[in-house]
C-alpha positions, 0 to 999 in steps of 0.5 A: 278889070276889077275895081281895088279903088275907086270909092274904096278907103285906101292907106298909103305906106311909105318911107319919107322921100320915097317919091310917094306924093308923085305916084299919089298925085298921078294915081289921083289923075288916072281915078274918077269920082270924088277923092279924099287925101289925108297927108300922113295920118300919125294921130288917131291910132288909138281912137280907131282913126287916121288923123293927118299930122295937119287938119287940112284935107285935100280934095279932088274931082267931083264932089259927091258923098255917094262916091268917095274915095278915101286916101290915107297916107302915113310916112316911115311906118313901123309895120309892127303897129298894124297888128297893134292897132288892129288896122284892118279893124277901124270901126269908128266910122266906115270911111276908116274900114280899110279895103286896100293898103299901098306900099310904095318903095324906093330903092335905098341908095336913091331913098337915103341920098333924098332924106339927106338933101331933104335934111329937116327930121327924115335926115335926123331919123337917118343918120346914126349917132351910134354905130349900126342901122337907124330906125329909118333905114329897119323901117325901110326894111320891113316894107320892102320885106312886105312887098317881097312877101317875106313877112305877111303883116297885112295879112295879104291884103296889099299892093306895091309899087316899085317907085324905079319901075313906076318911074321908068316904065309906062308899061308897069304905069299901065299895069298897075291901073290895069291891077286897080281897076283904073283907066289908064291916062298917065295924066299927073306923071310929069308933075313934082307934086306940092305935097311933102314940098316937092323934091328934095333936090329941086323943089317945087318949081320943076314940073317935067319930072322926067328932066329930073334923073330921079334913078341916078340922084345917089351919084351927086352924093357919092362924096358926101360924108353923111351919105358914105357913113350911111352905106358903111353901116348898111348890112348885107341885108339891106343889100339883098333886099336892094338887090332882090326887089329892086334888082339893083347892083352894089359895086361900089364897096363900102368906105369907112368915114 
């Protein structure tokens, strides 16, 4: 078993609301050693550094400089900029080299129905004053294309995890320890993490994640105007790329609102 992150600098991909706070709060429980969470680094790009949106770094295990593990997370990321800022390429400090970068995604019914109850800038981002796609849903988009494989903007130098699958599966929980390096406890799955404020749905205060039918949320908003405007303007590509990582049918036709 190799080990891809412990003691390793690792960045985090994800679009807001992909249910990535509760996979990094269970890989950080299946992790030993020292660990290091800097929550949604939008700043510093430009220095050669991930700075979080908040000065606050959250750490855990057991403190040690020898060993540390340093988790990097930045949220509705445009994939274009790794080649602008040359991401792999941080120098300023060791801790910036980055060994691994994490994508998680979310299929995009259950994605779009969370940022909508969310609400706050992840809705604002998501639903469109004009007519066509918005930047949240391309960005959603060009992850999913880099998990599939059909862009290679990280040079090969990455892993996804499929939030659904994750989710539902402790055999692919297993799997994804197994292709880490990690040893697997599933310690940290039955928990809505604190950070990112918990669930759009139901807060903080539920911890039995499984009690929350996280898979089928987008039924709730079915009738929800802001949700169907969404899914009209979805383009067929947005369905396949749904379709193909996710393996997940639209039957439904799209209405217009």
């Amino acid at each position: 078993m190799t080990n891809k992150f412990i003691g390793k600098n690792i960045l985090i991909l994800a679009c807001s609301r992909s249910g990535h706070h509760a996979i990094i709060n269970w890989l950080t429980n299946q992790c030993k050693g020292h660990i290091k969470y800097y929550n949604n680094c939008e700043k510093g790009w430009g220095e050669g550094m991930f700075k979080p949106n908040k000065k606050r770094v959250e750490s855990f295990g057991v403190t040690s400089d020898d060993f540390v593990t340093n988790l990097y997370t930045i949220e509705d990321f445009n994939m274009e900029y790794c080649k602008k800022y040359n991401f792999f390429n941080f120098t300023s400090l060791p801790q910036y080299k980055i060994d691994l970068v994490i994508i998680i995604n979310r299929d995009f019914r259950n994605w779009v129905s969370s940022r909508i109850v969310g609400g706050g800038e992840g809705l604002n981002n998501l639903i469109s004053t004009n007519n066509g796609e918005t930047p949240a849903v391309k960005k959603w988009a060009m992850l999913v294309k880099e998990s599939l494989g059909e862009t290679n903007l990280l040079n090969g130098n990455s892993y996804s995890i499929n939030f659904n699958d994750w989710y539902s599966s402790d055999e692919y929980r297993k799997q994804i320890c197994l292709d880490l390096g990690l040893e697997f406890s599933d310690k940290g799955f039955r928990e809505v993490s604190h950070a990112g404020g918990g669930s759009s749905f139901s807060g903080v205060e539920i911890l039995d994640s499984q009690k929350l039918d996280v898979l089928n949320r987008y039924k709730k908003l079915e009738n929800d105007e802001r949700y169907n405007k969404v899914l009209y303007w979805t383009s067929k590509e947005i369905m396949e790329l749904d379709k193909k990582y996710f393996k997940k049918e639209w039957k439904k036709e799209k209405q217009r609102v």
